[in-house]
TORKOL-4160 file (C-alpha; in steps of 0.2 Angstrom, whole numbers, padded with zeros to 4 digits, m for minus):
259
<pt num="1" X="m0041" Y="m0076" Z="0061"/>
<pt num="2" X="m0038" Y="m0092" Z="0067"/>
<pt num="3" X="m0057" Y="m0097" Z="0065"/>
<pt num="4" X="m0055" Y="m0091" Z="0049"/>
<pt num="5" X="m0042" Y="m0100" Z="0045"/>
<pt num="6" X="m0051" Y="m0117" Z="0054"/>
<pt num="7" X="m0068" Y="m0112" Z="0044"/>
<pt num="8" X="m0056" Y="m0113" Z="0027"/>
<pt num="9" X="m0047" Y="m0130" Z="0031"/>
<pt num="10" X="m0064" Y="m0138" Z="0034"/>
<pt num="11" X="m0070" Y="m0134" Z="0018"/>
<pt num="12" X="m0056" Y="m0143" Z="0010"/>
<pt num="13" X="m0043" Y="m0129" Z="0009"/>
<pt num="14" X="m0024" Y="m0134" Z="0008"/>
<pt num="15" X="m0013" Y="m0123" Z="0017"/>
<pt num="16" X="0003" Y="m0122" Z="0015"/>
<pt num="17" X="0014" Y="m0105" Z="0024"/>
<pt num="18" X="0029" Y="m0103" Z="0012"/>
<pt num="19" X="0039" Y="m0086" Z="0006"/>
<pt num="20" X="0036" Y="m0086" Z="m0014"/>
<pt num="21" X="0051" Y="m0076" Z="m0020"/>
<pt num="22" X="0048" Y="m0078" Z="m0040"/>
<pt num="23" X="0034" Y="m0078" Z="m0049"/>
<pt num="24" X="0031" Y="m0082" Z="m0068"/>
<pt num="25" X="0018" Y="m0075" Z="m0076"/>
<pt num="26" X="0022" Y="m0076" Z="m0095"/>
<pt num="27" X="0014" Y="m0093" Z="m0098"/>
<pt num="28" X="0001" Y="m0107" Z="m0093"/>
<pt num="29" X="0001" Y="m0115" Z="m0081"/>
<pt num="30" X="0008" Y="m0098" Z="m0068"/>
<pt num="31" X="0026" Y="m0105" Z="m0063"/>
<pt num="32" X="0030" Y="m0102" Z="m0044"/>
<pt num="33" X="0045" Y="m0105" Z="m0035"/>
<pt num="34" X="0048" Y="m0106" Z="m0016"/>
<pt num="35" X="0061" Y="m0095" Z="m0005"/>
<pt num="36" X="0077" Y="m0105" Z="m0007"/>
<pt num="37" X="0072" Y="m0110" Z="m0024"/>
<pt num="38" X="0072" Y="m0096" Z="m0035"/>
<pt num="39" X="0088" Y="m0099" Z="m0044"/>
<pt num="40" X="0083" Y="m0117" Z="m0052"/>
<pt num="41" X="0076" Y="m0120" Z="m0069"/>
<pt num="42" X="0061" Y="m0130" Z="m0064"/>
<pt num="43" X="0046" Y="m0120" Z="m0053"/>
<pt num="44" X="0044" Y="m0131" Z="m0034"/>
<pt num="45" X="0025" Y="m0128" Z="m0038"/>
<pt num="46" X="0013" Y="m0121" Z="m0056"/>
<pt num="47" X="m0005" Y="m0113" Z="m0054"/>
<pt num="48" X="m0020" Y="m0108" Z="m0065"/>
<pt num="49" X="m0025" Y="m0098" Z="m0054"/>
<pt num="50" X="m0014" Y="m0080" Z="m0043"/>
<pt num="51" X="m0021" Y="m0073" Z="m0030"/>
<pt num="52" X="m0009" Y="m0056" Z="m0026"/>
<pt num="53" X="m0013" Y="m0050" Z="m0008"/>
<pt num="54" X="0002" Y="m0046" Z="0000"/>
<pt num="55" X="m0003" Y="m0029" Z="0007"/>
<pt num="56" X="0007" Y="m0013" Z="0009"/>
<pt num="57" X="0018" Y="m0006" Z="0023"/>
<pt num="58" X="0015" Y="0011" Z="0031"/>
<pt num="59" X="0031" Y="0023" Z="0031"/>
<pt num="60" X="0041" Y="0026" Z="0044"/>
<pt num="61" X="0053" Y="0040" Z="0047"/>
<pt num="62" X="0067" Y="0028" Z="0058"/>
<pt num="63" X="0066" Y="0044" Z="0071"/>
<pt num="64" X="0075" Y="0040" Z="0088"/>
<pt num="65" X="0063" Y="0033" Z="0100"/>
<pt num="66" X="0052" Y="0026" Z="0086"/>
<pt num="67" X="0056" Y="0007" Z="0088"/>
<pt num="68" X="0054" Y="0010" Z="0108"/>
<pt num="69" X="0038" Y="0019" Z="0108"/>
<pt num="70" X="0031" Y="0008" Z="0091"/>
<pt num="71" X="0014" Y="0005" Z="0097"/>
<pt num="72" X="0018" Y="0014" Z="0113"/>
<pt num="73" X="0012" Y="0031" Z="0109"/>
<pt num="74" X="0016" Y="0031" Z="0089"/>
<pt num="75" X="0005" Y="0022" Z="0075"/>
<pt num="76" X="0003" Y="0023" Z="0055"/>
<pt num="77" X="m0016" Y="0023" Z="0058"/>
<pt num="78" X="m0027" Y="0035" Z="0067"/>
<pt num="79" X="m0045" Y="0025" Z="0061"/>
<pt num="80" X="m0037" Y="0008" Z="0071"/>
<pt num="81" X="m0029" Y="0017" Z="0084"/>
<pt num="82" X="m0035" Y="0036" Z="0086"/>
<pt num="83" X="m0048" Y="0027" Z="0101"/>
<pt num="84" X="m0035" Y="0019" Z="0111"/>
<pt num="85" X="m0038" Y="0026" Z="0131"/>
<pt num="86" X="m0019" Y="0033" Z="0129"/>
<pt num="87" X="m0024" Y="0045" Z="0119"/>
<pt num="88" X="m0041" Y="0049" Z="0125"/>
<pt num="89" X="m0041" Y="0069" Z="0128"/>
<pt num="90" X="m0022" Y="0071" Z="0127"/>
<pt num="91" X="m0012" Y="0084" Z="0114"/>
<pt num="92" X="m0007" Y="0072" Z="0098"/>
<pt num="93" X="0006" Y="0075" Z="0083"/>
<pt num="94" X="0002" Y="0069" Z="0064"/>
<pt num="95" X="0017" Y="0071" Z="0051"/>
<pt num="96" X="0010" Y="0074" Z="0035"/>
<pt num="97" X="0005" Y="0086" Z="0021"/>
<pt num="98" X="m0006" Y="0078" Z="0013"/>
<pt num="99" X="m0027" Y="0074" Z="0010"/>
<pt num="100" X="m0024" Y="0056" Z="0021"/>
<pt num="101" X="m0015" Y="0070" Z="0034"/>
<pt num="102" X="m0028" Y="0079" Z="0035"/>
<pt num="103" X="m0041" Y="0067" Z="0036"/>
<pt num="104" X="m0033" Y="0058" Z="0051"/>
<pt num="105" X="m0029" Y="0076" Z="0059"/>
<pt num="106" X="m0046" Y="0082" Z="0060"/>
<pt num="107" X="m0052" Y="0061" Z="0063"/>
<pt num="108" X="m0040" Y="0061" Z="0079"/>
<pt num="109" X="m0048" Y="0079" Z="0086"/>
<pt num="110" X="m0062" Y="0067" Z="0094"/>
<pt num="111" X="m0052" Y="0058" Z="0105"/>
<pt num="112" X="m0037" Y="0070" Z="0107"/>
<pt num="113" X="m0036" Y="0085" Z="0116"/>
<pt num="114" X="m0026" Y="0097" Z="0103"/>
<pt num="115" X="m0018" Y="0090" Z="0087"/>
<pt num="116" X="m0002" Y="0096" Z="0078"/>
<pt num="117" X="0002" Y="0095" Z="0060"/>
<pt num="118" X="0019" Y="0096" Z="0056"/>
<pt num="119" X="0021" Y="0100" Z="0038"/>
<pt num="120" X="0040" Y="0101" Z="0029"/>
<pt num="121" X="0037" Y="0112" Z="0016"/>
<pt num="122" X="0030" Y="0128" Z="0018"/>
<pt num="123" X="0013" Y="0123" Z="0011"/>
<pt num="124" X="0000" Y="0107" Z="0012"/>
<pt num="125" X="m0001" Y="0097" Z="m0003"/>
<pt num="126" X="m0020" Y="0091" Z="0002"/>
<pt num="127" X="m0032" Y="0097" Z="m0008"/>
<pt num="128" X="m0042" Y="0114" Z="m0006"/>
<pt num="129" X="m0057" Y="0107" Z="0002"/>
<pt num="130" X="m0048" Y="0098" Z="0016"/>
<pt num="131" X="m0034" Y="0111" Z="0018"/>
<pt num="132" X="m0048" Y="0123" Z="0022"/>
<pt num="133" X="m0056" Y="0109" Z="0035"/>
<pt num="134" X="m0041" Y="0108" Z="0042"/>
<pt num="135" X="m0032" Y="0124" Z="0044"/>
<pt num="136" X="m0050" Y="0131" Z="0051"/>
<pt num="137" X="m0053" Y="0118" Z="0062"/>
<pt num="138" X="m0053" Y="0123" Z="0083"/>
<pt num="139" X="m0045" Y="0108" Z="0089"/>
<pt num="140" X="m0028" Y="0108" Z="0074"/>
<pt num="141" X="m0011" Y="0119" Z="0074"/>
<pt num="142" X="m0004" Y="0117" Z="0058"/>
<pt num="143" X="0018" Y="0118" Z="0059"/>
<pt num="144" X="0024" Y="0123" Z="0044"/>
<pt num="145" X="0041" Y="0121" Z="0039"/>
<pt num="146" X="0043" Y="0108" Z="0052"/>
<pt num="147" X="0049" Y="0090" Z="0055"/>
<pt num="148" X="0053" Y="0080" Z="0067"/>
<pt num="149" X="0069" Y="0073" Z="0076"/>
<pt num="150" X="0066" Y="0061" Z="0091"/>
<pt num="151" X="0051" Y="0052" Z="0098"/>
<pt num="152" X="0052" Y="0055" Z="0116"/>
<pt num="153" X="0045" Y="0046" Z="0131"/>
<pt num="154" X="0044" Y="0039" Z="0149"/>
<pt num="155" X="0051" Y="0021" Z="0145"/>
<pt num="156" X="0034" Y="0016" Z="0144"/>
<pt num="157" X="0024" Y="0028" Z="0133"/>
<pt num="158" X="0028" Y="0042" Z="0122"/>
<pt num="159" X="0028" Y="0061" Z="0131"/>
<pt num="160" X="0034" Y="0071" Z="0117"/>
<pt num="161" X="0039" Y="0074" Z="0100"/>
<pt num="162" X="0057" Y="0083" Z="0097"/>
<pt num="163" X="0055" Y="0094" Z="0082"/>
<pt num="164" X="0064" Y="0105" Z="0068"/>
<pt num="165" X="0060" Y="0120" Z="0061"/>
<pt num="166" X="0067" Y="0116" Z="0043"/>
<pt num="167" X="0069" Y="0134" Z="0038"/>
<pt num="168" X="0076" Y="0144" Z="0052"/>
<pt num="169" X="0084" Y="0127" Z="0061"/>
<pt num="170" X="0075" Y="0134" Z="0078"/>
<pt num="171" X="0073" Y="0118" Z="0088"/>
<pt num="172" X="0056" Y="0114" Z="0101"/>
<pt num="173" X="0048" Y="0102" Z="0109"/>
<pt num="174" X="0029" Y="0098" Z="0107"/>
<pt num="175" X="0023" Y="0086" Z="0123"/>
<pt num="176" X="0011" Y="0074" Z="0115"/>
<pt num="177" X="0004" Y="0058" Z="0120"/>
<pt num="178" X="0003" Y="0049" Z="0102"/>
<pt num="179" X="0011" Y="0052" Z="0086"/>
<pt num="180" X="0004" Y="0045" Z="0069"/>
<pt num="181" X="0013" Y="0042" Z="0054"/>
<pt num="182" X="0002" Y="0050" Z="0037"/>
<pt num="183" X="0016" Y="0051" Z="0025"/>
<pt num="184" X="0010" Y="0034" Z="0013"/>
<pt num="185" X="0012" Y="0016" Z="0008"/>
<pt num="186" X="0021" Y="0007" Z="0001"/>
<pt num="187" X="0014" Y="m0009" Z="m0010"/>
<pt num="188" X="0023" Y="m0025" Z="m0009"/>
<pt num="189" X="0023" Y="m0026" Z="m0027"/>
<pt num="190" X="0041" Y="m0033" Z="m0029"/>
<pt num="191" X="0033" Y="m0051" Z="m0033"/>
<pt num="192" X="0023" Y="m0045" Z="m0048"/>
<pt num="193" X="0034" Y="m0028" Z="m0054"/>
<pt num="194" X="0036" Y="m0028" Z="m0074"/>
<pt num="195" X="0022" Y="m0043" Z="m0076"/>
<pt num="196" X="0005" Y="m0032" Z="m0072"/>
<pt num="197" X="0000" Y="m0015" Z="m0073"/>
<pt num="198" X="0002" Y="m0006" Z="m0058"/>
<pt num="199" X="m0005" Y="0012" Z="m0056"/>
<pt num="200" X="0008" Y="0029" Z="m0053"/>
<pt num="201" X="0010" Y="0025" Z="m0033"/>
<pt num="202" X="0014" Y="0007" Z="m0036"/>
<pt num="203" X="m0004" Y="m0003" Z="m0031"/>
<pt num="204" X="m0012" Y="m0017" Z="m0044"/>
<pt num="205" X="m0022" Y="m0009" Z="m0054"/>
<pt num="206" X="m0038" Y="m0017" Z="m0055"/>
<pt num="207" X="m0056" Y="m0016" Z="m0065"/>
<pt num="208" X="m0064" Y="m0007" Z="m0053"/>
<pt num="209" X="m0077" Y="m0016" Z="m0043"/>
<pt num="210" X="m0067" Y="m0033" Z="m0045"/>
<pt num="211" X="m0050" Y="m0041" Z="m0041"/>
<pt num="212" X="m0045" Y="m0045" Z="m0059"/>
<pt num="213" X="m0030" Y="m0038" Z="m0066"/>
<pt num="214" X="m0024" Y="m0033" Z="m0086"/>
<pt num="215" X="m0016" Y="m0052" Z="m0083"/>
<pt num="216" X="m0028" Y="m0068" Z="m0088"/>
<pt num="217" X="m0028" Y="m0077" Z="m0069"/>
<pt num="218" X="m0018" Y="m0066" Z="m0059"/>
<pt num="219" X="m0032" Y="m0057" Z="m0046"/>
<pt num="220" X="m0027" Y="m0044" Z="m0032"/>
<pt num="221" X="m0032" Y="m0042" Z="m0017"/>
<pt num="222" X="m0031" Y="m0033" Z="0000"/>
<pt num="223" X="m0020" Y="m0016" Z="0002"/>
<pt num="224" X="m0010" Y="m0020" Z="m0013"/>
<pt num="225" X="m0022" Y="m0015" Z="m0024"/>
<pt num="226" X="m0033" Y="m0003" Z="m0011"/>
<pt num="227" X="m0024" Y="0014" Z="m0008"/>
<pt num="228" X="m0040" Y="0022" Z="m0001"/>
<pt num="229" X="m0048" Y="0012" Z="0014"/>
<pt num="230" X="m0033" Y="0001" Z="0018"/>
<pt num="231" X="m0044" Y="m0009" Z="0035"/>
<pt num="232" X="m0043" Y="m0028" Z="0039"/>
<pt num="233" X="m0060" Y="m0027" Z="0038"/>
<pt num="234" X="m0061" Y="m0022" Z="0018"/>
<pt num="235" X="m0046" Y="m0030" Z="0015"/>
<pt num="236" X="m0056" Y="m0048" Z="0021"/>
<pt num="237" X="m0071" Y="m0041" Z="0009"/>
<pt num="238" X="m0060" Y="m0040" Z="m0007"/>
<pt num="239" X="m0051" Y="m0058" Z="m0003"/>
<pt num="240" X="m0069" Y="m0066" Z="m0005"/>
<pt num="241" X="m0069" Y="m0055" Z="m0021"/>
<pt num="242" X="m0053" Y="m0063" Z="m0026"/>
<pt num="243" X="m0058" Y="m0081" Z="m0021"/>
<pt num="244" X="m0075" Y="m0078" Z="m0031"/>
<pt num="245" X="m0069" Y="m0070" Z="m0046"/>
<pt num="246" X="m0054" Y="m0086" Z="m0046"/>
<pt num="247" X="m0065" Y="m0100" Z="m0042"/>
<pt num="248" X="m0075" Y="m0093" Z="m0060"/>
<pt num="249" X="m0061" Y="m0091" Z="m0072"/>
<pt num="250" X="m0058" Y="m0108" Z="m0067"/>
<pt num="251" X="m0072" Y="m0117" Z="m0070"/>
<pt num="252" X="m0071" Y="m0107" Z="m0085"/>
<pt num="253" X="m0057" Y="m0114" Z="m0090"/>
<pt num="254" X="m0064" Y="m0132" Z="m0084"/>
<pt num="255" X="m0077" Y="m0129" Z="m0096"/>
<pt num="256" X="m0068" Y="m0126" Z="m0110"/>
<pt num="257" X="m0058" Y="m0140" Z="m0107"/>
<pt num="258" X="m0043" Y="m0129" Z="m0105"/>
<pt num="259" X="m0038" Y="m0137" Z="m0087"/>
């Protein structure tokens, strides 16, 4: 990143790390206004230009023991950490009914020696094809009805995860070396709510392909406008989209003698 950053700055980029808490998007030139800021007339800074790429944040259940063992044992992502040595051949937990459940259930049977689904309702909501995957697959139990109450550990790492069963109120115990999160996102969307069109879940929609919005200048990038793949690595791909698709509507506009 910081290479990145470096490579940037010596072509010519300013950059300036602020918190922007209002955005307005309703004429031209964009008005901004920095953290601190928000409640004065005049904007601390305009632009021609928006580039939307502040990501989305993975859901967590506040369990007992998840702050400790945060990184320790339990993640929001399988694909970046399903490999990690700590859970190499060692009985894991995913919560979640869902298709991104699934596929992070049968992505982990790789590297894990068994791995629990715990399901709350009494059914998955994935879709037919990938229930079936999952409920036939060797290396999966499937716990319906089931959530859980307490992330457990040595002081270290996590051991086990303390679970529910939602119906009958039977408690248990499920000894585990890794727990991960599938139960969604969340888009940090706050910045642009009621100022461009964002799709049922809350992400940026955008024309697909590109970083451009239904809003002239305002472009999106990065997990707040990607609900699928959601990696560093595509998330850098579709910021030089957004840096592309901006540098053209300005020189557009520069053209046109608009700027």
């Amino acid at each position: 990143m910081e290479l990145m950053r470096q490579q940037s700055i010596n072509c010519g980029t300013v950059i300036e790390t602020e918190t922007i808490a209002k955005l307005d998007t309703s004429s031209r030139p964009f008005k901004i206004w920095r953290e601190g800021y928000e409640n004065q007339e005049e904007p601390t800074d305009t632009a021609d230009a928006v580039i939307i790429a502040t990501g989305a944040s993975a859901r967590r259940m506040d369990l007992p023991g998840e702050e400790k063992y945060w990184q320790s044992g339990i993640s929001a992502c399988a694909v970046c950490d399903g490999a990690v040595p700590i859970f190499r051949n060692k009985p894991l937990v995913v919560i979640g009914g869902g298709d991104s459940a699934a596929e992070e259930a049968i992505y982990l049977t790789k590297y894990g020696s068994i791995v629990h689904v715990l399901v709350r309702r009494g059914e998955l909501r994935a879709s037919k094809v990938m229930a079936k995957r999952l409920l036939s697959h060797p290396k999966v139990k499937v716990h319906f009805n089931t959530s859980p109450t307490e992330a457990i550990g040595d002081d270290r790492l996590l051991t086990a995860v303390a679970t529910i069963n939602n119906v009958t109120k039977e408690t248990g115990k499920i000894e585990a070396s890794g727990l991960f999160y599938a139960i969604g996102h969340d888009p940090a969307t706050q910045l642009v709510k009621g100022k461009v069109e964002l799709d049922e879940e809350g992400y940026i929609k955008t024309i697909p392909g590109s970083s451009v919005t239904n809003v002239d200048g305002l472009f999106a990038a990065g997990d707040v406008q990607d609900k699928r793949y959601r990696q560093a690595i595509t998330s850098a791909g579709s910021g030089c989209m957004a840096a592309l698709d901006a540098e053209r509507y300005l020189s557009e506009l520069e053209s046109e003698g608009k700027i």
